[in-house]
C-alpha positions in Angstrom: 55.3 -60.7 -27.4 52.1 -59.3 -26.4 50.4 -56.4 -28.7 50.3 -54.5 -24.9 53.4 -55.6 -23.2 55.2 -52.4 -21.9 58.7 -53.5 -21.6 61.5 -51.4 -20.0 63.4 -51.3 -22.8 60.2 -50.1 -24.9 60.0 -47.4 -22.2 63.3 -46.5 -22.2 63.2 -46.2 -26.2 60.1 -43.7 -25.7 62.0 -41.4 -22.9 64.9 -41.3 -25.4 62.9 -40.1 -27.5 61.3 -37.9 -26.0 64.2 -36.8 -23.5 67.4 -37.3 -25.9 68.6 -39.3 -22.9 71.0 -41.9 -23.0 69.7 -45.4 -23.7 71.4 -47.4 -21.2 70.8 -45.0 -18.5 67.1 -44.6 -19.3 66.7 -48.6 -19.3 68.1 -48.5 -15.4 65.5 -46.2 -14.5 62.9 -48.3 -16.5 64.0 -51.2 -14.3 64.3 -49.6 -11.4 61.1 -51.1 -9.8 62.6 -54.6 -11.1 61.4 -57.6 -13.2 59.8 -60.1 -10.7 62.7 -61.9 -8.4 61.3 -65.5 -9.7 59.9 -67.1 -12.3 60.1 -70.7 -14.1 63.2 -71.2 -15.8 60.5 -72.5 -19.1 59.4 -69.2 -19.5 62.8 -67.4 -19.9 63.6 -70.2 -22.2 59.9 -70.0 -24.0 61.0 -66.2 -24.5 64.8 -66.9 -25.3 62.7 -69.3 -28.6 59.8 -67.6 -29.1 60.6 -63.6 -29.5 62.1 -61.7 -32.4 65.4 -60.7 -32.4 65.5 -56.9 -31.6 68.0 -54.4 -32.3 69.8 -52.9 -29.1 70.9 -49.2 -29.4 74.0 -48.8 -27.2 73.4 -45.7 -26.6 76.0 -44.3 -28.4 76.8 -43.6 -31.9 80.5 -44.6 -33.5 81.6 -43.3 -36.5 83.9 -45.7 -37.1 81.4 -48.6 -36.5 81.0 -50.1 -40.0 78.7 -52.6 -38.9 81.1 -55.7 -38.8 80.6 -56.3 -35.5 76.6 -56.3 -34.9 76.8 -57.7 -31.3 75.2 -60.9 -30.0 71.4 -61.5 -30.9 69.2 -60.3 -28.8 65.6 -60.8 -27.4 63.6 -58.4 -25.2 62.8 -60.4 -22.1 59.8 -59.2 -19.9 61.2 -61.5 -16.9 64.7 -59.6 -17.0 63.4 -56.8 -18.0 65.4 -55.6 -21.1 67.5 -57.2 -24.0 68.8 -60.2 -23.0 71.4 -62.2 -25.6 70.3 -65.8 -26.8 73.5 -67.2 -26.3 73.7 -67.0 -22.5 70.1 -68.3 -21.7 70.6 -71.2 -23.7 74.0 -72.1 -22.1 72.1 -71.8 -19.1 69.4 -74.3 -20.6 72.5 -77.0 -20.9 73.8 -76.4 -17.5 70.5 -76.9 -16.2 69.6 -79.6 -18.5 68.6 -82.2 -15.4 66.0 -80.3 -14.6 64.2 -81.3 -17.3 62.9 -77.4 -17.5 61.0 -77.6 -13.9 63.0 -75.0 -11.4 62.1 -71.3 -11.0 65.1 -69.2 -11.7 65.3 -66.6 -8.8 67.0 -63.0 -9.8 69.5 -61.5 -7.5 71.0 -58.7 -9.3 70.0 -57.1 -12.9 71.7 -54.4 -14.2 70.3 -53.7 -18.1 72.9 -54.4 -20.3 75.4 -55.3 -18.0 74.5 -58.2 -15.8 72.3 -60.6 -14.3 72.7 -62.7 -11.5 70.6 -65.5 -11.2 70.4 -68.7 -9.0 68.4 -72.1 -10.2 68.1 -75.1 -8.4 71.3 -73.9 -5.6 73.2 -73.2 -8.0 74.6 -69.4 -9.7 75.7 -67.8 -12.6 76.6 -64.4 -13.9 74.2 -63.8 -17.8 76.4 -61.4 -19.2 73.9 -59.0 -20.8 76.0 -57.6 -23.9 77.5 -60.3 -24.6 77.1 -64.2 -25.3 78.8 -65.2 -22.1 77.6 -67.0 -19.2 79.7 -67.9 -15.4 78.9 -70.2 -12.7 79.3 -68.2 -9.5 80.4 -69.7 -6.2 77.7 -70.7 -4.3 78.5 -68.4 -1.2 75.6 -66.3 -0.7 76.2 -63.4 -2.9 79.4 -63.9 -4.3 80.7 -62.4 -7.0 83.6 -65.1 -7.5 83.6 -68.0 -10.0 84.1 -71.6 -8.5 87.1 -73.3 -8.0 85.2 -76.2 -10.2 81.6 -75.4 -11.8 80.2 -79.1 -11.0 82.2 -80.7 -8.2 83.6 -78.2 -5.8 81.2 -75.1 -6.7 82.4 -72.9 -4.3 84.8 -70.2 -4.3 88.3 -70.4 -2.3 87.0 -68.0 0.0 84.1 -69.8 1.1 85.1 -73.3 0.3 87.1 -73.7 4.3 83.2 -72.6 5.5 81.7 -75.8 4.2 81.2 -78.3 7.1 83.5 -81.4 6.8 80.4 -83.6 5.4 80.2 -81.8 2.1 83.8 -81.3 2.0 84.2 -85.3 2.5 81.2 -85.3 -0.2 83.1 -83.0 -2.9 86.3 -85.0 -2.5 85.1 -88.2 -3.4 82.5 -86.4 -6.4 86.3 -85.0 -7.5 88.5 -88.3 -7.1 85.9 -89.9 -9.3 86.1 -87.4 -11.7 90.0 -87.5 -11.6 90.0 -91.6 -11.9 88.1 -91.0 -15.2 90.4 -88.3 -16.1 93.4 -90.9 -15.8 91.6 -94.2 -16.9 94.5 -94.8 -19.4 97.1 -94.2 -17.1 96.0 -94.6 -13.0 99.7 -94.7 -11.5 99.9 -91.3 -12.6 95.8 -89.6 -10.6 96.6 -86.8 -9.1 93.7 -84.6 -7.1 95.5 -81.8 -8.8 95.2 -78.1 -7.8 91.2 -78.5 -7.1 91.5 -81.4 -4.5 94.7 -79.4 -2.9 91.6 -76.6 -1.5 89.8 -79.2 -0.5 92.3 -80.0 1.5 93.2 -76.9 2.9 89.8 -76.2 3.5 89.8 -79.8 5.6 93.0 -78.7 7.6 90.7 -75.5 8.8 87.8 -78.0 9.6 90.4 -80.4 11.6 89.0 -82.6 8.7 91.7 -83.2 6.7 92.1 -87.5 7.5 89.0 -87.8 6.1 88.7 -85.8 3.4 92.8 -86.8 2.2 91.0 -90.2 2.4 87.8 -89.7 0.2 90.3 -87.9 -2.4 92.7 -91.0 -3.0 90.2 -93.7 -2.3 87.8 -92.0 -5.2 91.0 -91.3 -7.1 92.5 -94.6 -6.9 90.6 -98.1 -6.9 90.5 -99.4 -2.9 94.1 -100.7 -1.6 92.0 -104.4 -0.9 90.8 -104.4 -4.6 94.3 -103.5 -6.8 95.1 -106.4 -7.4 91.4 -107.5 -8.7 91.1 -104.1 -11.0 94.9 -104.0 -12.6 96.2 -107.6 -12.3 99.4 -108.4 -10.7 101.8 -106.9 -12.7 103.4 -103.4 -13.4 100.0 -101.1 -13.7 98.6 -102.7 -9.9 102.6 -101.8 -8.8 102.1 -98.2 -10.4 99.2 -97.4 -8.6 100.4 -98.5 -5.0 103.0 -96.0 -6.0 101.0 -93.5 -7.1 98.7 -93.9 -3.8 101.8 -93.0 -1.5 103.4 -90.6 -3.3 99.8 -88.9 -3.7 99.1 -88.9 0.1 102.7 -87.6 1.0 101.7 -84.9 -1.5 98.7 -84.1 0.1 99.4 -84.3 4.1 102.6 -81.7 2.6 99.7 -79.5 1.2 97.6 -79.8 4.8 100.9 -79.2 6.8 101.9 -75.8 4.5 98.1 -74.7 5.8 98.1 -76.1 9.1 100.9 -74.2 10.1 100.4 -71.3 8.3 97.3 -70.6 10.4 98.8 -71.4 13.1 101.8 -69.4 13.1 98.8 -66.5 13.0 97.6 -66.9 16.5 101.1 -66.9 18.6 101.2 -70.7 19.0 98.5 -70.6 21.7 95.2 -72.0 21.8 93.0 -69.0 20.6 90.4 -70.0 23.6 92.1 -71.2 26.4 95.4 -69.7 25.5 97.7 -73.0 26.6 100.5 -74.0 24.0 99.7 -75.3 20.9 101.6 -78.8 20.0 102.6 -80.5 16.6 99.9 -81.4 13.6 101.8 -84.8 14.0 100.8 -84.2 10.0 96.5 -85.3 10.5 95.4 -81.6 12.2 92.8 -83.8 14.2 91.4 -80.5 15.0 92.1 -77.0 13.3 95.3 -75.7 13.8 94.8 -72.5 16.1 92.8 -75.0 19.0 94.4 -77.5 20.9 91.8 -80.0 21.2 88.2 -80.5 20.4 87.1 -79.4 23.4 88.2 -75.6 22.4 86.5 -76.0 18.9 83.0 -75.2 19.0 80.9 -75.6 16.3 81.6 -72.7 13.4 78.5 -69.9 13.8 76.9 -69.0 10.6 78.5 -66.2 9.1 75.3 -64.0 9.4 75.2 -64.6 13.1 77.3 -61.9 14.7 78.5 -63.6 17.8 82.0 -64.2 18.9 83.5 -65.4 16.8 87.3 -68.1 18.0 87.9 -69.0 14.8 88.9 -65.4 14.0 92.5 -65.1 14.9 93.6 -62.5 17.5 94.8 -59.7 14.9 93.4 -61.2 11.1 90.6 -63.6 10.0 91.8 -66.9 9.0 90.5 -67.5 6.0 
């Protein structure tokens, strides 16, 4: 570190003793103008390898504390702006490990020996501060939630249903791939499992669910013309016909549970032109609280604040 660098923790250090403050507190106001909001994800690294480990006073003094315990190892980062644990910016160099170290990381939130909330390359995590822990955060604009899956489906079940149906249709077949892999020994038995059943149920709310129950057990299965290429003739190519039905039954069961519980939210009437509301017929062509395309206009943005249909008469949907 530089001879003249003036970090926040260095000046928190000095107001303690100066002051008698608390530590932690005194770091917050250190940082309170905040570390710069971007910078390249080399130069945390650089730091992360490059700086001596420092010795973080917690601000508080334990009898009891016998040392066993000394904490994670820490550097003092000038881009975050206080002590910052190896452990989680080096996980973070694996998960960003395609990058090949080019990507600024932007900062979102940092709170000094708490948290930091940082997003590279569209994606999010949490750097757990005193500790050597890092998250992947849903990729809904500042959500605190973790992802339903870190790679494939990287948003939370809350903002998953506002994905549009072409990156739902995307994450399906990303997932059924993974899932095929995940059952190479045994491919009668795929399943899309709990993470392709919110895909689905984020589909029904798109009126997307045909397509994105087929990307799921096309990716999770070998193609219906090809079975007989892939496993032969015999008992495996018989297992996985099998296993195709009785994984779409499973799934249009899934969409239907969703379909009509949002539907049984808006009085069984078209939520814009108010006429009845007929039967799924189990494929939710369009979402379940419109009766046709024509009353389902394109989802606004969430930051847009226009009238919204898709809001229910008495409680959001989703």
């Amino acid at each position: 570190m530089p001879r003249n660098q003036n970090t926040a923790a260095q000046r928190a250090r000095e107001a303690q003793r100066k002051t008698g403050g608390k530590y932690t507190a005194l770091l917050r106001e250190a940082t309170a103008d905040g570390p710069p909001k971007a910078f390249p994800f080399r130069s945390l690294l650089a730091e992360c390898s490059t700086l001596p480990e420092v010795h973080v006073d917690w601000g508080y003094n334990d009898p009891e504390d016998d040392g066993s315990f000394p904490g994670p190892v820490m550097f003092e980062s000038a881009l975050l702006g206080g002590p910052v644990p190896c452990g989680p910016v080096l996980a973070l160099a694996g998960a960003l490990s395609g990058l090949e170290l080019r990507g600024d990381v932007h900062v979102e939130a940092n709170n000094p020996l708490g948290e930091a909330i940082v997003s590279c390359a569209g994606r999010r995590f949490q750097l757990v501060l005193n500790q050597d822990l890092l998250y992947e955060l849903c990729q809904g604009a500042g959500c605190p939630r973790q992802p339903i899956d870190d790679f494939f489906i990287p948003y939370c079940t809350d903002h998953l249903p506002e994905c549009p149906a072409e990156k739902l249709i995307d994450m399906a077949g990303n997932w059924g791939l993974d899932r095929r892999d995940a059952f190479e020994d045994r491919p009668g038995e795929t399943q899309a499992g709990p993470q392709g059943d919110h895909l689905v149920r984020a589909a029904v709310a798109q009126g997307a669910f045909t397509k994105v129950a087929a990307a799921l057990i096309g990716y999770c299965f070998t193609d219906s013309e090809l079975i007989e290429d892939v496993h032969g003739r015999g008992e495996e190519a018989m297992a996985v016909r099998h296993g195709i039905e009785r994984e779409r039954l499973r799934l249009t069961t899934v969409a239907n549970k969703e379909g009509y519980r949002i539907r049984s939210s808006v009085d069984v009437s078209c939520v814009v032109c108010g006429d009845a509301l007929t039967r799924g017929l189990d494929v939710w062509p369009v979402p379940p609280q419109f009766c046709s395309a024509a009353c389902a206009p394109p989802r606004p943005p969430a930051w847009e604040s226009l009238p919204d249909p898709w809001v229910t008469k008495t409680n959001p949907i989703i």
